[in-house]
N, C-alpha and C positions, 0 to 999 in steps of 0.2 A: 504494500500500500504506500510506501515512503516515495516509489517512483512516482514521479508526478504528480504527487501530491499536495497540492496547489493550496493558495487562501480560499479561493469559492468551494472548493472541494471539502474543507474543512469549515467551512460557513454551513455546510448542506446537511454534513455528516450530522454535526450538532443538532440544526433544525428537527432530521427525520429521527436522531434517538428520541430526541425529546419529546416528538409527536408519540412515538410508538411507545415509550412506557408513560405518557400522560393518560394516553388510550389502555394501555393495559387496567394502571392503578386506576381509571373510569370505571374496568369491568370489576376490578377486582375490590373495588367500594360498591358498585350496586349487587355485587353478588352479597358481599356479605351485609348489605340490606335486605335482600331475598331473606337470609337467614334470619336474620335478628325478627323482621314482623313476622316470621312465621313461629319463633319461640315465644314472642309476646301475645299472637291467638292462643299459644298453648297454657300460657301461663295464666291467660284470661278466663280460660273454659277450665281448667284445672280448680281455678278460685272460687269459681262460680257453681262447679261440682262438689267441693268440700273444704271451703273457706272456711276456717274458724269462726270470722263475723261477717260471714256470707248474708245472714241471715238480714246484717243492715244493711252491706253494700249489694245491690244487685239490680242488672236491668242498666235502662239510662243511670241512673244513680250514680254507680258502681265507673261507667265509662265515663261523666263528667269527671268523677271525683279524681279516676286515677289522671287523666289528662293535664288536670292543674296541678295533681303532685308533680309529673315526668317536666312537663313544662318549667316548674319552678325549679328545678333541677337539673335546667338543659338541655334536655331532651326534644329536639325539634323532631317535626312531622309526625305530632305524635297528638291530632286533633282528634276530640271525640270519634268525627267522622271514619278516618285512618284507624282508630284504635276499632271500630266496628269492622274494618276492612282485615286486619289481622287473623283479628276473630274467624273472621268464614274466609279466608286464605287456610288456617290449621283447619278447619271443618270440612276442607275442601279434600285437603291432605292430610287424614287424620291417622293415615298405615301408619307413615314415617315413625311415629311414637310408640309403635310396635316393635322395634328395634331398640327403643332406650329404656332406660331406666326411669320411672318419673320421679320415684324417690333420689335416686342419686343425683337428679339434674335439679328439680325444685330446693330441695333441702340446703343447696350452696349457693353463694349469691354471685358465683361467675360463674363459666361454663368452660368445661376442658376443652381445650386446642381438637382432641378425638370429636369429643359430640360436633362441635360446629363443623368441623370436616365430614363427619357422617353425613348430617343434614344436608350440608352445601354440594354433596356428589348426587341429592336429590333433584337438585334445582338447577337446571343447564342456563337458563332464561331468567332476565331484568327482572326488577318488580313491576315494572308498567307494561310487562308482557300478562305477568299472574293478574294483574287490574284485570285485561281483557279476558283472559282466559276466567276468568272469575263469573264472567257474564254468561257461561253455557252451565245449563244445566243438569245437561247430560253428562254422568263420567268418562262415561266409555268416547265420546265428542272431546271433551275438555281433554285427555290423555292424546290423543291421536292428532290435535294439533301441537298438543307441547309439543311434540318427539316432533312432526313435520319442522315447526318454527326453529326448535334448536340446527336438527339433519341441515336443511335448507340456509339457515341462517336469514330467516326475515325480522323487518326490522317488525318493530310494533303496527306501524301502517299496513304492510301486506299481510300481517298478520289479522287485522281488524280487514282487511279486503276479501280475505279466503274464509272468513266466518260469516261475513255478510252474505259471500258467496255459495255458502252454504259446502263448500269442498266435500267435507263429512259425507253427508247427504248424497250428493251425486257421487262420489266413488261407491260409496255402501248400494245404491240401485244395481249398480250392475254385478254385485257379488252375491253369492250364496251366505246363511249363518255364519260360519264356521270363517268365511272370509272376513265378514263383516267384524267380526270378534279381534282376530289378527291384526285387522288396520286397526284397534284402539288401543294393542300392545306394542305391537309394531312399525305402525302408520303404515306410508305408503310402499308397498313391497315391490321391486320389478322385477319381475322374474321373467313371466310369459306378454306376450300381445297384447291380449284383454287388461293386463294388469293397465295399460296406457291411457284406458277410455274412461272418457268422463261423463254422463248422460243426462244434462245437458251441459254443453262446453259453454261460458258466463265471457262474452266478448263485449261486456256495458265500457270498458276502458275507451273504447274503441270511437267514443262520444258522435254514436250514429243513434239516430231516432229510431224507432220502429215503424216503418213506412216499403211498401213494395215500390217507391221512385226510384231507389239507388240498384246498381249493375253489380254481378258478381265482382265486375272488376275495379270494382270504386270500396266492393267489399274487400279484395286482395290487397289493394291498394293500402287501407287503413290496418287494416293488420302488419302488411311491411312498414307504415312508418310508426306501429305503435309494438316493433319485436319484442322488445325484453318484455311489454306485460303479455303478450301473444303464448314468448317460451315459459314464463312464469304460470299461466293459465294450464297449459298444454301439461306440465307437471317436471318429473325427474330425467337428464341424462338428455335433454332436447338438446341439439346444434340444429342451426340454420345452413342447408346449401345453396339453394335459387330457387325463384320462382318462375314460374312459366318456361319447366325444363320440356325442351325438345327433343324429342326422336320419330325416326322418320323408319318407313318402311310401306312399299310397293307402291312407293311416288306417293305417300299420304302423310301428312304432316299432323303429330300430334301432341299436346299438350298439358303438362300437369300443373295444377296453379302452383303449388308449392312442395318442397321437396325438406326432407328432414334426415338425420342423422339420430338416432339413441344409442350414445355411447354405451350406457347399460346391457343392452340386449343386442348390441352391432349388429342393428339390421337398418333399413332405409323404413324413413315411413313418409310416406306419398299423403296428401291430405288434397282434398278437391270441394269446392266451395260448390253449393247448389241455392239456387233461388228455389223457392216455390216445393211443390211435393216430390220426395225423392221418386223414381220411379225402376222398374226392371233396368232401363236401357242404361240408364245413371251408373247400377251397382253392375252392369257387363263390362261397361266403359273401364272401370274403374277395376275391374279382374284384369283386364288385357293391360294394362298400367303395369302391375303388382305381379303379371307375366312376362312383359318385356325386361323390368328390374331383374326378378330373377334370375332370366337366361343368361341376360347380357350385361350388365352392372355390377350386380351385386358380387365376388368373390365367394371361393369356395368355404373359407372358414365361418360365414357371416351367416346368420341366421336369418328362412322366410323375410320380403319383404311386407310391414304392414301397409292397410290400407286403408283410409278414412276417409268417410265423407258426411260433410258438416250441411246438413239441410236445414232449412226453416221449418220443417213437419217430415213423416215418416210412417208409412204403414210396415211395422214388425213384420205381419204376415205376409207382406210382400219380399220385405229382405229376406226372412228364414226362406221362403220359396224358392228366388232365386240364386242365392248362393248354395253351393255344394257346404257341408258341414262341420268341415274342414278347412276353409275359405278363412285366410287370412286379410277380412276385410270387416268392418266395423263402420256403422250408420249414427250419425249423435248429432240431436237439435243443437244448434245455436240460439243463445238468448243473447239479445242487444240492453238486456236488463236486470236487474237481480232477483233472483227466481224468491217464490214464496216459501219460507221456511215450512209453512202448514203444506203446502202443497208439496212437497217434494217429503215429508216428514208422512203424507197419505198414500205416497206411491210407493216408499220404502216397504210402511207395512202391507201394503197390497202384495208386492211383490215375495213376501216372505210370506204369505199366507198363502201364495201361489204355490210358491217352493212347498209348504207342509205337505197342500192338498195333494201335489205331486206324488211325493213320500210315501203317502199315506195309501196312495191306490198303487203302490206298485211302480209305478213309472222313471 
């Protein structure tokens, strides 16, 4: 490093250490803010279970009172409101305490180096991530985007976009139980093709109205200038290759709107926009796509090309019809809007009642 090692060289060096452990000690102060309100819910519901003089403090009471204690004592952000937030932050995460000791942790008035590292290998994520995560009420939802938000590394905004979005929701439609289970342990899994689909894919980024005036190509068009929320929508392992990729055969010119890459599964995935209702000729088009890839693109080590096509509506019974059953190709509405939690929360369980009645007859 001594060669050439210049004054600006040494102006820069300093600037980026100091960015990068300012940034560090950022995380490594909100983490151990994760920890601290999540022992201060425990201590609160602890109290409140078998306080000595629970019996006066308790309720509003109990949270005004201690807030003017901690307050007069230094203790910032530590308002009524917040100290209710703690509370059902531990109530959220109430396992964690299965693992310690309550006597050994309450009985002392600090906490060993051990416990707050235990806790803290619980919590990947800020405390203004847990705020939003706080807002579902579902476990098995609330689990399956912590793991997404840490995996993925979104900030709190995309994290509030993918829950608006209902994510949960539209990955869980298109899976069976037993999958469905796995994404709240696991989150988002890629293993096979199907794992890629969303039903419905949430394009509202995209700040188009919902109106039959606009062209596929004014739809292509806003998706390429709007890519990172397009690949962020699309899910895990997306690269972008081009759009309106050509190939040509028996003097006929043809065209796929957009071409994609999943590192995860090293296969190509084809995606093809449709106005209006999908139809047979759509989903052939769109096999002889995902057969040219095949033969002639894609490399031997690489896995089937996928095949998507994003329609405004879809007869199922048409798609299962015409594709073979083995057909690496997949049909998924577009919404230019945020779908109804009720409403996709009705089709969930529809769809899993489907699955039983399946089951149940044999099928």
């Amino acid at each position: 490093m001594s060669q050439g090692f210049d004054f600006e060289h040494l102006v820069e060096l300093c600037r980026q250490t100091h960015e990068e452990t300012r940034q560090s000690a950022t995380r490594a102060v909100d983490h151990s803010l994760v920890v601290r309100n999540w022992l201060f819910g425990w201590y609160i519901v602890e109290f409140e279970n078998g306080g000595a003089d629970r019996s006066e403090l308790y309720g509003k009471e109990l949270i005004a009172r201690l807030s003017n204690k901690l307050k007069a004592v230094g203790l910032k952000g530590c308002s009524p409101t917040n100290l209710r937030k703690f509370r059902e932050f531990y109530q959220g995460y109430p396992e964690i305490q299965q693992t310690l000791s309550v006597n050994s942790v309450l009985a002392h008035t600090g906490i060993a180096a051990s416990v707050f590292s235990a806790i803290g290998k619980r919590f990947p994520l800020g405390w203004s991530h847990y705020v939003t995560l706080l807002t579902i009420d579902n476990p098995d939802a609330r689990r399956f985007y912590e793991i997404e938000a840490s995996e993925s590394d979104w900030s709190v905004r995309e994290l509030e976009r993918q829950i608006a979005s209902s994510l949960y929701e539209r990955l869980a439609l298109s899976r069976d139980k037993e999958e469905v289970r796995r994404l709240a342990h696991e989150g988002q899994v890629v293993e096979k093709a199907s794992d890629l689909i969303k039903n419905p894919l949430v394009l509202e980024f995209l700040g188009l109205e919902e109106k039959p005036a606009y062209s596929e190509t004014e739809l292509e068009t806003a998706i390429i200038d709007r890519l990172q929320h397009f690949l962020l929508e699309l899910g895990k392992g997306f690269l972008f290759e081009t759009r309106q990729k050509r190939f040509t055969f028996d003097n006929r010119h043809f065209f796929v709107d957009l071409v994609f890459y999943n590192r995860l599964l090293r296969c190509y995935v084809l995606i093809d926009l449709k106005r209006g209702e999908l139809t047979h000729q759509d989903l052939g088009q769109m096999q002889m796509y995902v057969n040219y890839f095949d033969r002639y693109v894609k490399t031997k080590d690489e896995l089937p090309t996928v095949g998507i096509l994003l329609c405004d509506s879809k007869s199922d019974a048409v798609v299962e019809l015409t594709l073979p059953r083995d057909a690496n190709i997949y049909a998924s509405q577009y919404k230019l809007y945020l779908p109804s939690k009720q409403e996709l929360a009705a089709q969930l369980e529809s769809v899993h009642r489907e699955l039983e009645n399946r089951k149940g007859n044999g099928k």
